[in-house]
VMD Tcl script that draws the C-alpha trace (Angstrom):
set ca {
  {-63.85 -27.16 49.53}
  {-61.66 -24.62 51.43}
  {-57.77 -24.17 51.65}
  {-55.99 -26.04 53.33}
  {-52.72 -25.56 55.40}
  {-49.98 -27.66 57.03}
  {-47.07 -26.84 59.22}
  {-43.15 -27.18 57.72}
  {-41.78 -28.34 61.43}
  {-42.47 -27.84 64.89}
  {-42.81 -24.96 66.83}
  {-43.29 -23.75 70.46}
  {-44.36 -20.62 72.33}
  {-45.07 -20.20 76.10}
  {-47.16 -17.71 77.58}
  {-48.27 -16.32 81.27}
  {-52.03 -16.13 82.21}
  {-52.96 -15.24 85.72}
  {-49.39 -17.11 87.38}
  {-50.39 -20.71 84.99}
  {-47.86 -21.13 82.76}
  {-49.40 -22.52 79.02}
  {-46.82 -24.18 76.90}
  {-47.99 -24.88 73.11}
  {-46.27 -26.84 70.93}
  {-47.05 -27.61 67.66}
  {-45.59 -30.73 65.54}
  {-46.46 -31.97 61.66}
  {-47.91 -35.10 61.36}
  {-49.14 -37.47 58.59}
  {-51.23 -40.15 60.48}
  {-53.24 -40.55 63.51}
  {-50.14 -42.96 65.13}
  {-47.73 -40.01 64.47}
  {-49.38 -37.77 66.41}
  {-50.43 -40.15 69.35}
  {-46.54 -40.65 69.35}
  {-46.12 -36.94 69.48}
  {-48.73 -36.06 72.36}
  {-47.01 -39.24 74.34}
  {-43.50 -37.57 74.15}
  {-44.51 -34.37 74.94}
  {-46.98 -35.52 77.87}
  {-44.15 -37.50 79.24}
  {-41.49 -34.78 79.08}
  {-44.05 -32.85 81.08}
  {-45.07 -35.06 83.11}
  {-45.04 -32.81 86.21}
  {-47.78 -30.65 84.60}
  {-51.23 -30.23 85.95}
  {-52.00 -31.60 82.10}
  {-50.95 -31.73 78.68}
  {-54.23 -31.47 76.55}
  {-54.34 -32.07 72.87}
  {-55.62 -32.39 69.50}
  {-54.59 -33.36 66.03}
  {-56.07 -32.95 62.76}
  {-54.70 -35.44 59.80}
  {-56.06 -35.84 56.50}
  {-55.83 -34.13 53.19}
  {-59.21 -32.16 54.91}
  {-58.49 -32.34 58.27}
  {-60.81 -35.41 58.01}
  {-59.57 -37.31 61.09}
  {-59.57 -35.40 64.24}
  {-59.78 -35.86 68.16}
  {-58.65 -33.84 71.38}
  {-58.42 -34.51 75.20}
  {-59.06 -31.87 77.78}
  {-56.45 -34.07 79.85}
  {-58.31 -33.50 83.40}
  {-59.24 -29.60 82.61}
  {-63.32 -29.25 83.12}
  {-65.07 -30.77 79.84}
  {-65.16 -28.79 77.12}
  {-62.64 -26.26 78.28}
  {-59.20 -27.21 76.61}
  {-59.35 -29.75 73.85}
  {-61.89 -28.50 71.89}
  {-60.74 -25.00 71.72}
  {-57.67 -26.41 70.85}
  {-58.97 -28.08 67.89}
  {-61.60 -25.26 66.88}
  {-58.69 -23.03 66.73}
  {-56.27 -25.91 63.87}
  {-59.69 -26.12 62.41}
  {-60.56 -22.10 61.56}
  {-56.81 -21.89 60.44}
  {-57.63 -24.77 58.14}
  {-54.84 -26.51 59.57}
  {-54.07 -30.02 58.70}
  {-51.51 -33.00 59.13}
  {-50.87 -31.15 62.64}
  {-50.70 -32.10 66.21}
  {-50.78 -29.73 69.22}
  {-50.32 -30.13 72.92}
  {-50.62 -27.47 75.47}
  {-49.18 -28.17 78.90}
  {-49.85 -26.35 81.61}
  {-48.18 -25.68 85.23}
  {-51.13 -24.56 87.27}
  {-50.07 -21.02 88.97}
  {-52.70 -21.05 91.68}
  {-54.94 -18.78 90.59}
  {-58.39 -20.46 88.83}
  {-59.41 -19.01 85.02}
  {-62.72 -20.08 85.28}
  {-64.50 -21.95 82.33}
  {-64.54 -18.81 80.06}
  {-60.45 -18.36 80.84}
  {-59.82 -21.54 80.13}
  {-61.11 -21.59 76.87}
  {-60.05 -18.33 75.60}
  {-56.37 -19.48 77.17}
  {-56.40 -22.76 75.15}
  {-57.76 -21.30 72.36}
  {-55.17 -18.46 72.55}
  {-51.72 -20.51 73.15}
  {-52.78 -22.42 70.15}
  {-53.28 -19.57 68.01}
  {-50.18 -17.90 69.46}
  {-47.82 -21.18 68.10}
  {-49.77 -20.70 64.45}
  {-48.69 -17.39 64.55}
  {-44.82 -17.71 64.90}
  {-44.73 -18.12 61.20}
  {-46.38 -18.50 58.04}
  {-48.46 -21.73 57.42}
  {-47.75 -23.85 53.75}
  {-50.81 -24.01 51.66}
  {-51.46 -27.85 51.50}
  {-51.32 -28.55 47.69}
  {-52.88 -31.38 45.74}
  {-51.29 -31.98 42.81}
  {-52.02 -34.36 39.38}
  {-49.51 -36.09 37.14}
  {-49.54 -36.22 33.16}
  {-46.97 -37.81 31.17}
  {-47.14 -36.32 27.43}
  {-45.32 -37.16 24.75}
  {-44.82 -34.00 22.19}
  {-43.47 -34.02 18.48}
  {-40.50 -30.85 18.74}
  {-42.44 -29.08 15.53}
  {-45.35 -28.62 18.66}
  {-43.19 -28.49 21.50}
  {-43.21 -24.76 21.66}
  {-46.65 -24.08 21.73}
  {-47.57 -26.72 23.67}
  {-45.17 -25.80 26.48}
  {-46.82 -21.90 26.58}
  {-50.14 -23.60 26.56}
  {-48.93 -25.38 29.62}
  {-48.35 -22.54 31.28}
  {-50.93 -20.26 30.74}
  {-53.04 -22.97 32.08}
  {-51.11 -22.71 35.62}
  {-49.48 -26.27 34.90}
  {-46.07 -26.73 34.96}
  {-43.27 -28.87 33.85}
  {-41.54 -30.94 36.44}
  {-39.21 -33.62 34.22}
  {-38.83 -33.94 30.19}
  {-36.75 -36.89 28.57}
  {-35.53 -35.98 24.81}
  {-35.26 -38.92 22.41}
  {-36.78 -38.83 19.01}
  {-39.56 -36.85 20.41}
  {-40.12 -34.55 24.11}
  {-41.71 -36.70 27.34}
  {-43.00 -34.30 29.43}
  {-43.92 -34.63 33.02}
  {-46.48 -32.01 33.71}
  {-47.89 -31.31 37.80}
  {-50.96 -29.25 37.81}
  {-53.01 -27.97 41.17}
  {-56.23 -29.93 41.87}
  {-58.02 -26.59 41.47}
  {-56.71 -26.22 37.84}
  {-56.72 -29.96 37.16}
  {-60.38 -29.56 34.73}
  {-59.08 -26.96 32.64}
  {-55.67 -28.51 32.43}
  {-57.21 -32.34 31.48}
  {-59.56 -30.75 28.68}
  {-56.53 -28.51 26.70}
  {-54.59 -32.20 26.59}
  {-57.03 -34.08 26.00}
  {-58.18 -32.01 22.82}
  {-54.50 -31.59 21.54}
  {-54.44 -35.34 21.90}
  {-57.62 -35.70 19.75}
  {-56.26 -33.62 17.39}
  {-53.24 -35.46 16.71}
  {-50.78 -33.25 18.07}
  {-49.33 -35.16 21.77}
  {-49.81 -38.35 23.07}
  {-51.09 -38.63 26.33}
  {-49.38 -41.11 27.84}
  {-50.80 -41.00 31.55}
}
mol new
graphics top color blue
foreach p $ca { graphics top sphere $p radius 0.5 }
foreach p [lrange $ca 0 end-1] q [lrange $ca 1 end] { graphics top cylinder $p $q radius 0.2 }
display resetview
């Protein structure tokens, strides 16, 4: 399975093409109501546009996904739109293009290349975030281990997120999904051995 990206907050560019005017924003969303309620608000603020196409991608994958070419000829806006989120492995992400119709046709090639292209302008403005999945452990170590078990920790690209001291250390521990195996198999043999108690 590939990376997968998300953006922090929205973000909007405009750009010229032949006298049309394309207007992309781009919002973060976490479910497929979100970003309906997105593309609503931004199609009504717009609503003297020639259209406002869209798409959205939402899932951990990008696993739920749909786009409207809005009244542009089929084919020609919405899925360019959401080819473009897709190859930038964009996820939890809605985007709407409006556009003010400058009298001057594109054609079927222009349009998709300027769809394509004011979407891949407002993924530009600024870095994406690498969407991370991350597993929970709770460990409980005795303090004669707690050293070596904490450098173990680390040099398996975990990391410690919360630890409770009482008679004995509580660790929290948050490891990546892609370092998860690795992880599970050095605390699950110190745990056979004796030396932590895996709690969960």
């Amino acid at each position: 399975m590939g990376e997968f990206y998300i953006i922090d907050h929205g973000r909007t560019v405009s750009m010229k093409i032949k006298r049309s005017e394309f207007i992309c924003v781009l919002e973060p969303v976490t479910t497929v109501a979100d970003a309906k309620a997105f593309i609503s608000g931004v199609s009504a603020r717009h609503r003297q546009a020639n259209h406002n196409c869209w798409a959205y991608r939402v899932g951990e994958t990008g696993e739920m996904s749909h786009c409207s070419d809005n009244g542009e000829p089929s084919g020609t806006a919405g899925r360019p739109m959401l080819n473009t989120l897709a190859a930038n492995g964009l996820t939890q992400v809605a985007a709407v293009v409006t556009r003010y119709f400058g009298g001057v046709k594109l054609g079927k090639r222009g349009l998709i290349d300027a769809y394509a292209g004011a979407v891949q302008a407002g993924v530009d403005l600024e870095p994406l975030t690498r969407l991370v999945r991350l597993e929970r452990f709770v460990v409980q170590v005795p303090y004669a281990f707690n050293d070596t078990f904490i450098y173990a920790v680390n040099e398996h690209g975990a990391r410690v997120v919360d630890t409770v001291y009482t008679d004995i250390a509580t660790h929290t521990i948050e490891v990546e999904e892609a370092k998860l195996d690795a992880t599970e198999a050095m605390l699950r043999g110190y745990g056979a051995a004796g030396k932590i108690v895996l709690m969960g």
